[in-house]
C-alpha positions as CSV (number, residue, x, y, z in Angstrom):
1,X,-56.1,-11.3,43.5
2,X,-55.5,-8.7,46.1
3,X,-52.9,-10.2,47.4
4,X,-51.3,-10.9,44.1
5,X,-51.1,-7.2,42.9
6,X,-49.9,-5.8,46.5
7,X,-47.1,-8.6,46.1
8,X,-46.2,-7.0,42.4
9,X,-46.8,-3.8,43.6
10,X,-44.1,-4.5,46.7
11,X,-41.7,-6.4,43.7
12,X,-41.9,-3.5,41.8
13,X,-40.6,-0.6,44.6
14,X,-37.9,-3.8,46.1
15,X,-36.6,-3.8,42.4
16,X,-36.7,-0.1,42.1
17,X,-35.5,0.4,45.4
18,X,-32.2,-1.4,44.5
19,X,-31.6,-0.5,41.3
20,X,-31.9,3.3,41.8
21,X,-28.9,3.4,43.9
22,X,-26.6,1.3,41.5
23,X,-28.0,4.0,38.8
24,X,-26.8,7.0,40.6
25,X,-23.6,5.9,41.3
26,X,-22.8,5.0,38.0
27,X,-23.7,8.3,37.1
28,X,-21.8,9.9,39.2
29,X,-18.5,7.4,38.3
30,X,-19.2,8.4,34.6
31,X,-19.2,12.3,35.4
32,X,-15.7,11.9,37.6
33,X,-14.4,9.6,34.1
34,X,-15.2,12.8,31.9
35,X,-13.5,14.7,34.1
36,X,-10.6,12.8,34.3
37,X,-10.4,12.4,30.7
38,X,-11.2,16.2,30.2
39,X,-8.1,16.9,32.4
40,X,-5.7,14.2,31.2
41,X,-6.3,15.3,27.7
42,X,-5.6,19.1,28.5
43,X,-1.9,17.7,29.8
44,X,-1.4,15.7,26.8
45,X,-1.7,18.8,24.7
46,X,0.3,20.7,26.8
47,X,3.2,17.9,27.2
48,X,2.8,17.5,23.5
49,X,3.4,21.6,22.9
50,X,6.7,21.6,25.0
51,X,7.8,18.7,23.2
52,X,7.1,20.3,19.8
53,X,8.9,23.6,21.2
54,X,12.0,20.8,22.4
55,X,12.3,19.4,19.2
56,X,12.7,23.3,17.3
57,X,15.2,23.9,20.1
58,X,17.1,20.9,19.2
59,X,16.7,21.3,15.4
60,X,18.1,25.3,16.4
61,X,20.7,23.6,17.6
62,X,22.1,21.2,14.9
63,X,21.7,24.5,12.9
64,X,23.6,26.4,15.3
65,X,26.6,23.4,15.1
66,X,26.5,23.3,11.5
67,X,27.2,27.3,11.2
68,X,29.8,26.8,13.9
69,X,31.5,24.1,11.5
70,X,30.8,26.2,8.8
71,X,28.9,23.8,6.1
72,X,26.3,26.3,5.2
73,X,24.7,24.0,2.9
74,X,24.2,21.7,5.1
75,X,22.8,24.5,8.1
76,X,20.4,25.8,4.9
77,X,18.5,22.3,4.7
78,X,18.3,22.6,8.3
79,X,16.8,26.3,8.8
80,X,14.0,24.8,6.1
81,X,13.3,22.3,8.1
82,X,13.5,24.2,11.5
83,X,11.4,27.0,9.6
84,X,9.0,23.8,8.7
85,X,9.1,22.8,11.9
86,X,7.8,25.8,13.3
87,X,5.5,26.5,10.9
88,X,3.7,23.0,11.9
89,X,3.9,23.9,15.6
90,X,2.2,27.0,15.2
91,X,-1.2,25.5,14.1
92,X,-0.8,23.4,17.0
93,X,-0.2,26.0,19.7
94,X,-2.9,28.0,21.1
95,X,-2.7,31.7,21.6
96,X,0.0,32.9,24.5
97,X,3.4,33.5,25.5
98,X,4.8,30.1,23.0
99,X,3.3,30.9,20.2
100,X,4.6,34.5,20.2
101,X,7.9,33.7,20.6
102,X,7.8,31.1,17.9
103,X,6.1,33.7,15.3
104,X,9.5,36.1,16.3
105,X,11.6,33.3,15.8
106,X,9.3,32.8,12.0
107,X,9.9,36.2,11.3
108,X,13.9,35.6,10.8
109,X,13.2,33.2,8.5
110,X,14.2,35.7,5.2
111,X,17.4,37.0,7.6
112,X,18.6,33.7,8.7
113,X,18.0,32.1,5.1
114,X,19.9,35.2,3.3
115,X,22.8,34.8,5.8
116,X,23.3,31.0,5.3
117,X,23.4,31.8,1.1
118,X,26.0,33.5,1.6
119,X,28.1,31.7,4.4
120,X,27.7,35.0,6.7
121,X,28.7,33.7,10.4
122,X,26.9,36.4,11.7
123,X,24.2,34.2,11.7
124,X,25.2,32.6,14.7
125,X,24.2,36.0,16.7
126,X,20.9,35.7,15.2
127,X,20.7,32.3,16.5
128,X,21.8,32.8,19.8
129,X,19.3,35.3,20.5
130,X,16.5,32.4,19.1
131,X,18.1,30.3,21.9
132,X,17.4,33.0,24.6
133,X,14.0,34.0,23.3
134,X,13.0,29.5,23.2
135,X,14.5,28.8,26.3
136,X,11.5,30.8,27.7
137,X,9.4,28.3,26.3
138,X,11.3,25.2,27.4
């Protein structure tokens, strides 16, 4: 009977002797996953932010084309949607330098909009300085 429990006893520590390792080193796989994932996800948001802030360029320039070409109807559909556009971004944009510039370029939303009701060209200096102040974000 002896003999019997020091053999159980000597199964039990073998078993625990080689599952313990296998245990740790899963854990330690799953913690360098989490980071992985924790890092891959933080360049995810931040490739999906410059692409929002690429897309807003390129509406700004459709806009910008249309002026040139002078259908202001046409450029007023866009600047709602480029105002749209931004609007969405913002929400999606964490505090700093990006979202900044975008709330300047939101705040000539009433000048831009007035200027394309009226066909006033002028708007195209209004847009070129939207171009300087994004191409810091690009």
């Amino acid at each position: 009977m002896r003999l019997v429990l020091v053999g159980l006893v000597c199964l039990l520590v073998g078993l625990l002797a080689g599952w313990a390792p296998a245990y740790f080193k899963q854990a330690e796989f799953e913690k360098q996953a989490m980071a992985t994932e924790e890092k891959l996800l933080g360049e995810i948001s931040e490739v999906q932010q410059k692409l929002a802030i690429s897309q807003i360029h390129s509406k700004l320039a459709i806009l910008e084309s249309q002026v040139r070409k002078g259908d202001f109807s046409l450029a007023q559909a866009t600047s709602t949607k480029l105002y749209d556009q931004i609007d969405g971004a913002l929400t999606a944009i964490p505090e700093g330098d990006d979202k900044r510039r975008l709330l300047t370029i939101k705040d000539t939303r009433d000048d831009v909009t007035a200027k394309l009701a009226v066909g006033d060209s002028s708007v195209l200096e209004t847009i070129d300085r939207l171009f300087t102040l994004l191409s810091a974000s690009l």
